[in-house]
C-alpha positions as CSV (number, residue, x, y, z in Angstrom):
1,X,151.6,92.7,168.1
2,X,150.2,92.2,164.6
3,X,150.7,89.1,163.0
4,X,149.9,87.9,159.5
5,X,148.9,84.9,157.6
6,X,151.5,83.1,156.3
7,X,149.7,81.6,152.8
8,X,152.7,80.7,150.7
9,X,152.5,83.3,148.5
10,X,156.4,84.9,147.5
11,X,155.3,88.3,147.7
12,X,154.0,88.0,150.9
13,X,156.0,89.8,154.1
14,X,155.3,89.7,157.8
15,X,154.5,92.9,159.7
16,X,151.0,94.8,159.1
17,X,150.0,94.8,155.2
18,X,148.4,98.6,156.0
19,X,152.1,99.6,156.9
20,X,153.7,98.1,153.5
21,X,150.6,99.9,151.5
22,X,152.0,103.0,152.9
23,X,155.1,102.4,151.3
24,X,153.7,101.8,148.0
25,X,153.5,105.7,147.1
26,X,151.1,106.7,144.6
27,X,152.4,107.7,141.8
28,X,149.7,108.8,139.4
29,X,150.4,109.2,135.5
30,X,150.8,113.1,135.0
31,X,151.5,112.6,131.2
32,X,147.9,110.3,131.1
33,X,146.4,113.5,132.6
34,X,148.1,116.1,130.5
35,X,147.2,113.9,127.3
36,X,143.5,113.2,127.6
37,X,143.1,117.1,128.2
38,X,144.7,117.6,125.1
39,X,142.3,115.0,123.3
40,X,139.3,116.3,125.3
41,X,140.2,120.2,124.0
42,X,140.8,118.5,120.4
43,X,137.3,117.0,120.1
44,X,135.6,120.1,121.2
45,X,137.4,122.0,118.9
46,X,136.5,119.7,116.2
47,X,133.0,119.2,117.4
48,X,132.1,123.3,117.3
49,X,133.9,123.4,113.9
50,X,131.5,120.6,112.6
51,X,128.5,121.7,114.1
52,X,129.4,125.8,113.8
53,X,129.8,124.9,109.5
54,X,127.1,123.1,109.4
55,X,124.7,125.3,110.7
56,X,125.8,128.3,108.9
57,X,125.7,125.9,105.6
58,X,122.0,125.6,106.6
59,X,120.8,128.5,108.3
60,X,123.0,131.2,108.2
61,X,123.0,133.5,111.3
62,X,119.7,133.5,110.8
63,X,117.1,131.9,113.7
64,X,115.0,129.4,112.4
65,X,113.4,127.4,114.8
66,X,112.7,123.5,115.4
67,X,109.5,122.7,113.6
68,X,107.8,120.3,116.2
69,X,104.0,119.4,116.5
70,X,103.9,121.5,119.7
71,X,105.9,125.6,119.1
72,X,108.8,125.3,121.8
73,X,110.2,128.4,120.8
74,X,113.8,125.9,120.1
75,X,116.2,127.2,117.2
76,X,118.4,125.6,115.7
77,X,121.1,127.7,117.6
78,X,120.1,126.0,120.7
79,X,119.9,123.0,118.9
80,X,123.9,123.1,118.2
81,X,124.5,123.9,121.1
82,X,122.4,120.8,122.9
83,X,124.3,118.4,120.1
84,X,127.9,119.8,120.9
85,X,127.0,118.9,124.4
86,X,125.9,115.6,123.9
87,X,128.8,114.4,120.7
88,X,130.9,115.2,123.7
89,X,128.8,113.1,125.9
90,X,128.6,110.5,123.9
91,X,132.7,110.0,123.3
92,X,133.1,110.1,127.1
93,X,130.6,107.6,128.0
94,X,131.9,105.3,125.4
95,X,135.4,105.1,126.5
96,X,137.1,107.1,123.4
97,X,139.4,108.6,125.6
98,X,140.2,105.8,128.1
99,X,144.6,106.3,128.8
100,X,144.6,102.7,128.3
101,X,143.7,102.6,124.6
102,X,144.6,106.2,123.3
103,X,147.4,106.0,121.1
104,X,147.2,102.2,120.2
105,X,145.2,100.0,118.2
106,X,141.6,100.8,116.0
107,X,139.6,100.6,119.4
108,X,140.2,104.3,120.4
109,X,138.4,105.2,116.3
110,X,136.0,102.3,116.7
111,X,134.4,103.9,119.5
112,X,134.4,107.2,118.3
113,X,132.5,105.8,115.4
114,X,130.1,104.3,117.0
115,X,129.3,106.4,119.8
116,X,129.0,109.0,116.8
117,X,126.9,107.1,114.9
118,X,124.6,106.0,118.2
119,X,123.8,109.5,119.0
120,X,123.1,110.4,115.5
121,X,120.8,107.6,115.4
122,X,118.9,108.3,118.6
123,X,118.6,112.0,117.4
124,X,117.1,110.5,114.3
125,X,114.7,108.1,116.7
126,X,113.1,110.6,119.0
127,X,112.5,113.2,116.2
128,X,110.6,110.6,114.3
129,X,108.7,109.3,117.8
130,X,107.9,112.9,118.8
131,X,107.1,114.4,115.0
132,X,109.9,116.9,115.6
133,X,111.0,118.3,111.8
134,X,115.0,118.4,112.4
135,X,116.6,119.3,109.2
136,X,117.6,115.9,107.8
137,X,120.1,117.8,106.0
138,X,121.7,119.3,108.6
139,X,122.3,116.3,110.6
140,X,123.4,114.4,107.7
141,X,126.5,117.0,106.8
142,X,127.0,117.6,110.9
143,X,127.8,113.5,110.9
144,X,130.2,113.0,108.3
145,X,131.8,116.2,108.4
146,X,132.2,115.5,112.6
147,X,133.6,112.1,112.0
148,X,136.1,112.8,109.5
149,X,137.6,115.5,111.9
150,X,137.4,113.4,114.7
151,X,139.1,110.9,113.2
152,X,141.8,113.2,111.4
153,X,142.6,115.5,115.0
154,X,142.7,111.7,116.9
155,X,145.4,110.3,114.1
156,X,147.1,113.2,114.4
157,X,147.0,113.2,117.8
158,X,148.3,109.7,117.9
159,X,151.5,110.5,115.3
160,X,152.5,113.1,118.2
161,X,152.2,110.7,121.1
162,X,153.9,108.2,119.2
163,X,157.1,110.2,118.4
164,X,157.0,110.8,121.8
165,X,156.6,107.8,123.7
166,X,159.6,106.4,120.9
167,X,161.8,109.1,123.1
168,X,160.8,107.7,126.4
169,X,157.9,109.7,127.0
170,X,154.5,110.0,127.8
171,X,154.4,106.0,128.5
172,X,153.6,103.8,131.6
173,X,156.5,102.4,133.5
174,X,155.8,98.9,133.7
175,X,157.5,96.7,136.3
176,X,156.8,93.0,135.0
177,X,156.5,89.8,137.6
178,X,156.9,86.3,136.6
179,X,158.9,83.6,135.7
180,X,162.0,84.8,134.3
181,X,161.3,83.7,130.6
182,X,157.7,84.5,130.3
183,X,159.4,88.2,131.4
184,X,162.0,87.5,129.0
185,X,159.3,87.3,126.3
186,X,157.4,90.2,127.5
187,X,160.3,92.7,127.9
188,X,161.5,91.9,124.3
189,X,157.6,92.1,122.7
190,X,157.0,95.4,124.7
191,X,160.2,96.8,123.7
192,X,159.8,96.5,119.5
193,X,156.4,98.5,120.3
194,X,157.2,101.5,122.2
195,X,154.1,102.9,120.5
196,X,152.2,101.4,122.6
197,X,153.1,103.4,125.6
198,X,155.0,100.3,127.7
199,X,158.2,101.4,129.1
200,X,159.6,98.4,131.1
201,X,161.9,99.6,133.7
202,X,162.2,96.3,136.0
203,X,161.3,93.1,136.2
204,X,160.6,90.7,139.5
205,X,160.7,86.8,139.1
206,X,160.0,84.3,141.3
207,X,162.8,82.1,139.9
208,X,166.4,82.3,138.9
209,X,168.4,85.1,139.7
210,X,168.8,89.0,139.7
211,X,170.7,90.5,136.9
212,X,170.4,92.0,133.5
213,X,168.2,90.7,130.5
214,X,168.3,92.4,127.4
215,X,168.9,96.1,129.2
216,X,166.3,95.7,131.4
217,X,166.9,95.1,135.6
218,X,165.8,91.6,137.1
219,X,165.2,91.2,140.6
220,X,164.7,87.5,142.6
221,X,162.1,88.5,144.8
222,X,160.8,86.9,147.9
223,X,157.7,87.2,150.4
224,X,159.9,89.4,152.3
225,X,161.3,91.7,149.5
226,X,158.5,92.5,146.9
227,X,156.8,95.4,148.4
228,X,160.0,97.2,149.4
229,X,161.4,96.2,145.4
230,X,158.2,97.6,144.4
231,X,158.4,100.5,146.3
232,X,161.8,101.4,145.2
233,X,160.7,100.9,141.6
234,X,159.9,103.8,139.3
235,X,157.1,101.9,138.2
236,X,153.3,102.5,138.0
237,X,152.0,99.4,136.0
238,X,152.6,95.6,137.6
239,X,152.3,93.6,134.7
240,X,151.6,90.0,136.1
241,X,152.7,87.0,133.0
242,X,153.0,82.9,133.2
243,X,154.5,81.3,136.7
244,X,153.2,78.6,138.9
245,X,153.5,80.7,141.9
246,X,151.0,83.1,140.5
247,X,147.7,81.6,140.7
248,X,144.0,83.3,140.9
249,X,144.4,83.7,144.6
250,X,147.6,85.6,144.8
251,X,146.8,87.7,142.0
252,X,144.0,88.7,143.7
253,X,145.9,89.7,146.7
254,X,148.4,91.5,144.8
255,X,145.5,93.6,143.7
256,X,144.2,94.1,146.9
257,X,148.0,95.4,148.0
258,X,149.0,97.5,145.5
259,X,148.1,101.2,146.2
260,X,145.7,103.1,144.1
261,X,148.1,104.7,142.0
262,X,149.2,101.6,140.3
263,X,147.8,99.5,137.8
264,X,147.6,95.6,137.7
265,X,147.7,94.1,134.1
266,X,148.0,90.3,133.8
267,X,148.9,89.1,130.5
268,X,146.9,85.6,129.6
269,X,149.2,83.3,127.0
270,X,147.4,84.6,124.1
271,X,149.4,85.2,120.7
272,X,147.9,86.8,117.8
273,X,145.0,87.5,119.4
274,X,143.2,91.2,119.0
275,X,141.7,92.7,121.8
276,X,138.0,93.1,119.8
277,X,137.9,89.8,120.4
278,X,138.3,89.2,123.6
279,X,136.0,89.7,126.6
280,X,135.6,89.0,130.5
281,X,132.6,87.4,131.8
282,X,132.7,87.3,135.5
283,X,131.1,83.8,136.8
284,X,130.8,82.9,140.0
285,X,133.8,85.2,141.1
286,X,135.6,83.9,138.2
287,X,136.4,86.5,135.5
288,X,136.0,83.8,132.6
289,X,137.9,85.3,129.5
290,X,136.1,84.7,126.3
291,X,137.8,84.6,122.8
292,X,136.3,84.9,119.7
293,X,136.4,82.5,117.1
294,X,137.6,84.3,113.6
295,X,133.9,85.2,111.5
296,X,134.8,85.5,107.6
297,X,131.3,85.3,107.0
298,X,127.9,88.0,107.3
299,X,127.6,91.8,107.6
300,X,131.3,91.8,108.1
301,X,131.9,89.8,104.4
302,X,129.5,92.1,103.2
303,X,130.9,95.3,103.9
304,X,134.8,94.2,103.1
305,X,132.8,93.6,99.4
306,X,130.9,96.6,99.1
307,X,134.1,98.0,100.6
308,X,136.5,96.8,98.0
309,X,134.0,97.7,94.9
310,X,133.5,100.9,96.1
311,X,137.7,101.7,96.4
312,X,139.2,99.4,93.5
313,X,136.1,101.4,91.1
314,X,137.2,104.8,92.8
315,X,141.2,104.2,92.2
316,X,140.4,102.8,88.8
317,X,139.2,106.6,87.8
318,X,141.5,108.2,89.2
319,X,144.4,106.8,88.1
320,X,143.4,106.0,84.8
321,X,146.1,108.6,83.1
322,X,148.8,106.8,85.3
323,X,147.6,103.4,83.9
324,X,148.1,104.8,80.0
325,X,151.7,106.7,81.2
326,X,152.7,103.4,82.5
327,X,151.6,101.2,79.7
328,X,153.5,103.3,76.9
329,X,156.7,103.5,78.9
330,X,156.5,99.7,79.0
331,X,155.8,99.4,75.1
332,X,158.7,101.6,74.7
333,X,160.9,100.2,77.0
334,X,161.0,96.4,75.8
335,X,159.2,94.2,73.5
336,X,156.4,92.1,74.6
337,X,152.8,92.5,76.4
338,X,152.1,95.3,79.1
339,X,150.4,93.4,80.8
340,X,151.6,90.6,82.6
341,X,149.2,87.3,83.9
342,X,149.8,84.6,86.2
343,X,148.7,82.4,87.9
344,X,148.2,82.2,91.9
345,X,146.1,80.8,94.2
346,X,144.0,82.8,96.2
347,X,140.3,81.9,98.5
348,X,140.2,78.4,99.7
349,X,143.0,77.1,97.5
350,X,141.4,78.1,94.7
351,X,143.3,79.3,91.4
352,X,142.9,82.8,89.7
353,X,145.0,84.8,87.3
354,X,146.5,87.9,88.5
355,X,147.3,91.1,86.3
356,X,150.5,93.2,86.5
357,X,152.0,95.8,84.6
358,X,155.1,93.8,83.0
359,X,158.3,94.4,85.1
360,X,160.8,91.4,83.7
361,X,162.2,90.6,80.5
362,X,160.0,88.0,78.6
363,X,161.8,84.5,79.8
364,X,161.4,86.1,83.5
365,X,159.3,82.5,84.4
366,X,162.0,80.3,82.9
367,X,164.8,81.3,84.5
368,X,163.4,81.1,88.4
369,X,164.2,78.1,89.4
370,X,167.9,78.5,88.4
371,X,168.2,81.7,90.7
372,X,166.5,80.7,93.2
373,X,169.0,77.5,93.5
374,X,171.8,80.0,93.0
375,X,171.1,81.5,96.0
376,X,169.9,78.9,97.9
377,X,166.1,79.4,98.3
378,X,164.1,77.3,96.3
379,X,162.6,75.4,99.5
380,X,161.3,78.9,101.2
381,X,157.9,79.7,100.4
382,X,158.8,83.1,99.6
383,X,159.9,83.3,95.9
384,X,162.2,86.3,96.0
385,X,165.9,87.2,94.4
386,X,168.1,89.5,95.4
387,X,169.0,91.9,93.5
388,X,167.2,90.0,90.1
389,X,168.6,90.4,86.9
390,X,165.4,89.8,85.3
391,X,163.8,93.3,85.8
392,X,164.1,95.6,83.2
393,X,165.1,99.5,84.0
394,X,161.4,100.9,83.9
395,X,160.4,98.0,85.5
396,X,162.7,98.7,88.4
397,X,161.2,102.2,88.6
398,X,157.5,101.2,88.6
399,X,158.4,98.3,91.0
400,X,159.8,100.9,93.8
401,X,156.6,102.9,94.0
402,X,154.5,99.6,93.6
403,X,152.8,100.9,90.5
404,X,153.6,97.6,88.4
405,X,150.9,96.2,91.4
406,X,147.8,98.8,90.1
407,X,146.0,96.2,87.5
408,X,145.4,94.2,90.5
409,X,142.9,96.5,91.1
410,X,140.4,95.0,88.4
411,X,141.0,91.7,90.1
412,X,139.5,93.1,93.1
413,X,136.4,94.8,91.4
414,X,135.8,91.3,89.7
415,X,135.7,89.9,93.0
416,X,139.5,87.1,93.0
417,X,141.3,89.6,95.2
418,X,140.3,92.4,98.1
419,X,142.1,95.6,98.3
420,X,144.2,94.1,101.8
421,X,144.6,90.4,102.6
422,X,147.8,88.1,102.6
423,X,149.2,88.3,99.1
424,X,148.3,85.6,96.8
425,X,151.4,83.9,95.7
426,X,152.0,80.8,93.4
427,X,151.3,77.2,93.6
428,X,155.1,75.9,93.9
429,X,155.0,78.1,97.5
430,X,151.8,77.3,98.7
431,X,152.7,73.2,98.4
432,X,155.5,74.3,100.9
433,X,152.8,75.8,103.4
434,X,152.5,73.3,106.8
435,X,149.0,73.6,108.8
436,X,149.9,77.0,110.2
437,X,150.4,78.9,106.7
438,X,147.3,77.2,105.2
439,X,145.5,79.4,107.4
440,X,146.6,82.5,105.2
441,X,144.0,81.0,102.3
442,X,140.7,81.8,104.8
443,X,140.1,85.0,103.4
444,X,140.9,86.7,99.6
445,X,144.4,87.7,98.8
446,X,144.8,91.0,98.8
447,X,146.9,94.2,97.0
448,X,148.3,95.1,100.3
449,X,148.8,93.8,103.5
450,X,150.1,94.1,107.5
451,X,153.4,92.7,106.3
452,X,153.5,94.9,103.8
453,X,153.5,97.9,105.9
454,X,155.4,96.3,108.2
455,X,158.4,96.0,106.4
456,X,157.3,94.8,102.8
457,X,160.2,92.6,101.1
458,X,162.8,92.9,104.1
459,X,161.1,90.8,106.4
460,X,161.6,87.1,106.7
461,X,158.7,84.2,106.0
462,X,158.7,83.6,109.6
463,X,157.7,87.3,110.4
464,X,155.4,87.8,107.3
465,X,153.4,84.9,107.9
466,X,152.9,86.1,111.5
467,X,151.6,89.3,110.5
468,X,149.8,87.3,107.6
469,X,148.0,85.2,110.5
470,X,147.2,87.7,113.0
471,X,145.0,89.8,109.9
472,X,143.4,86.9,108.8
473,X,142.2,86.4,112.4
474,X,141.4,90.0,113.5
475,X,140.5,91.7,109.9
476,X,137.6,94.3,109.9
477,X,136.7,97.3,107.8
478,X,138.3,99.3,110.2
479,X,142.1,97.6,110.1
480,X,141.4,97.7,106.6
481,X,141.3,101.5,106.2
482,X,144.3,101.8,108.7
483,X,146.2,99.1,106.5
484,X,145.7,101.2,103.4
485,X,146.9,104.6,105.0
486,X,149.9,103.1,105.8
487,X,150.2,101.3,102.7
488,X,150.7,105.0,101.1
489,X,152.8,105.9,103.4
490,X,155.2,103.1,102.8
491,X,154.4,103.2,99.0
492,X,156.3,107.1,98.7
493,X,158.5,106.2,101.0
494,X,159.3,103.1,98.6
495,X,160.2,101.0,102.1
496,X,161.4,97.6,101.5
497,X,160.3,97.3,98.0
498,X,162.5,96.0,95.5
């Protein structure tokens, strides 16, 4: 007779551990499968479409061979063909197309990026170590050109998988264990993002009682029941979160008896935290989690800089005839200034003026107050009224597409504002801010923001300073770009402004 170990772990069952894994049936994740061969096809595509154009740019269908300090006989037909074998290379060795970060945050594009940019750069090395003459033309169309696509097929990729996985779809099914309001809390946060392929269908705790919460199945579980509950589950994600029965050693023992088909996830009480900056360090069989403290200064201060001059210069050109449309409809519309300046506070508490195409009558400043008391608001730090009579009909018009907002862009090329931060907003709020809000004047206000793609006017301070928060303690050039795409999108769309 087999006995086990009783250690005082809930999960745990008597009878033979090898005869519960076998009950455990693998269940592996056909839609993973079916969707990483669709990226893997997509980037070859794109990578022979980069590297076919640019060597008929170059060369024609003509052979012209390597020039090397030694005659190998190599043309650059072979070459293409070498460099399409390693891009490809390259993306798989750097985990671009890892299931468990396809389709979710900027991780997937920042190692596309830089596994791009590492091979390009080793290419570049070893011709100038071995003399080799490789067309420095040619590699320097084959990398932008391959990027761009790259990064265009995986958006598009990821717009797909997201319309599907908001049907149901082509997501993990998650069974959560815990206490039952840290699963609580992780059923509700999982189900407002089902872009990010989480499909709770369960949940185990090792308190309270079975039932329903919020849709989703709770079961009490026991050392005798788990398994068999987890059998029956249609599930193939555990996601471990916060209970005192669930320490270091029986998550490791869970891990040890789940079957290979599964995945274990455990989900350390970290808000607002992005994954860039966090990392495991096993030490002495400990897997010590290291997070990041928030860097506003360096190469990464540099590049948001040379980032913003580079855009706000770029907009400023091309929509210079918007800029004169908009500032004779205003002149013609209502007496007074087309511009409009005021003040706001913006890096480190410090004051700056902000320009706006004039959307409100002349007195607009005057009459605040008295609205915002009408409608009950004057101690939220959020100086918005509904439905305000102050705003003249063009203004209205130039207000729903955010166009009033485009002078803004010379207070980013002269450095007060970026192109995305928290928006700046006006002394009488910021004297309402507590310790948490401050937190919002770490980095430059900007044009745009995550709240503003996120649901622009209709969301409430308490959500908009969350969003506020969690960019100014992930921000990178990277979010950035992703910020702005959507900030167009939301812009035509005219969602939530008013």
């Amino acid at each position: 007779m087999t006995h086990t170990v009783d250690r005082g772990y809930p999960w745990q069952i008597a009878g033979s551990p090898g005869l519960q894994l076998q009950r455990v049936r693998s269940r592996p994740t056909e839609w993973a499968t079916a969707f990483l061969r669709l990226v893997t096809v997509s980037d070859i595509v794109v990578i022979v479409v980069a590297t076919a154009s640019t060597h008929l740019l170059w060369f024609g269908f003509g052979h012209v061979n390597v020039a090397a300090p030694v005659d190998l006989g190599i043309d650059y037909l072979f070459f293409s063909g070498f460099l399409v074998i390693a891009w490809m290379i390259a993306l798989s060795a750097s985990g671009s197309r890892d299931t468990r970060i396809l389709g979710t945050d900027t991780t997937e594009y920042r190692r596309v990026v830089n596994s791009t940019a590492l091979l390009f750069g080793g290419i570049g090395v070893v011709a100038a170590m071995t003399q080799t003459d490789i067309a420095r033309g040619y590699l320097i169309t084959a990398f932008p050109l391959g990027i761009g696509l790259l990064l265009l097929s995986r958006w598009t990729l990821r717009r797909w998988l997201h319309v599907r996985r908001r049907r149901g779809e082509f997501s993990f099914r998650v069974a959560i264990l815990g206490n039952t309001e840290s699963v609580r809390e992780l059923a509700a946060s999982l189900a407002v993002r089902p872009d990010a392929g989480y499909r709770v269908v369960g949940g185990f705790v090792t308190d309270g009682t079975s039932g329903m919460i919020d849709g989703v199945p709770i079961t009490r579980v026991t050392r005798e029941t788990l398994y068999a509950r987890l059998a029956e589950s249609d599930q193939d994600t555990v996601i471990v979160v916060g209970s005192e029965e669930l320490d270091g050693t029986a998550i490791n023992e869970l891990s040890w008896r789940l079957d290979a088909g599964h995945q274990l996830v455990v989900a350390p009480q970290l808000v607002g935290v992005a994954g860039s900056r966090i990392h495991t360090r096993p030490v002495a069989g400990l897997p010590l989690i290291h997070v990041e403290t928030p860097s506003y200064d360096g190469p990464k201060r540099f590049a948001k800089r040379a980032f913003d001059i580079a855009g706000s210069a770029a907009l400023l050109v091309v929509l210079a005839p918007l800029f004169i449309l908009t500032a004779v409809l205003i002149k013609l519309a209502s007496p007074g200034p087309v511009f409009y300046r005021q003040e706001r506070i913006g890096l480190s508490g410090e004051p700056f003026h902000i320009l706006k195409f004039r959307s409100m009558v002349m007195d607009a400043d005057a009459r605040l107050a008295e609205l915002l008391a009408a409608q009950g608001t004057s101690d939220t730090p959020l100086f918005k009224v509904d439905n305000d009579p102050r705003i003249t009909p063009i203004g209205r018009f130039i207000r729903r597409y955010s166009i009033d907002e485009l002078p803004q862009l010379l207070n980013v090329l002269r450095g007060d504002m970026s192109l995305v931060g928290p928006r700046p907003q006006v002394d009488g709020e910021v004297r309402l801010y507590d310790s948490k809000a401050s937190r919002r004047l770490a980095v430059k206000p900007g044009m745009s923001g995550l709240w503003q793609v996120s649901g622009r006017s209709n969301l409430s301070w308490e959500d908009s300073i969350r969003l506020d928060l969690y960019y100014v303690e992930n921000w990178s050039v990277t979010s950035d770009l992703i910020i702005l795409m959507r900030t167009a999108r939301a812009v035509l769309a005219h969602d939530g402004a008013r």
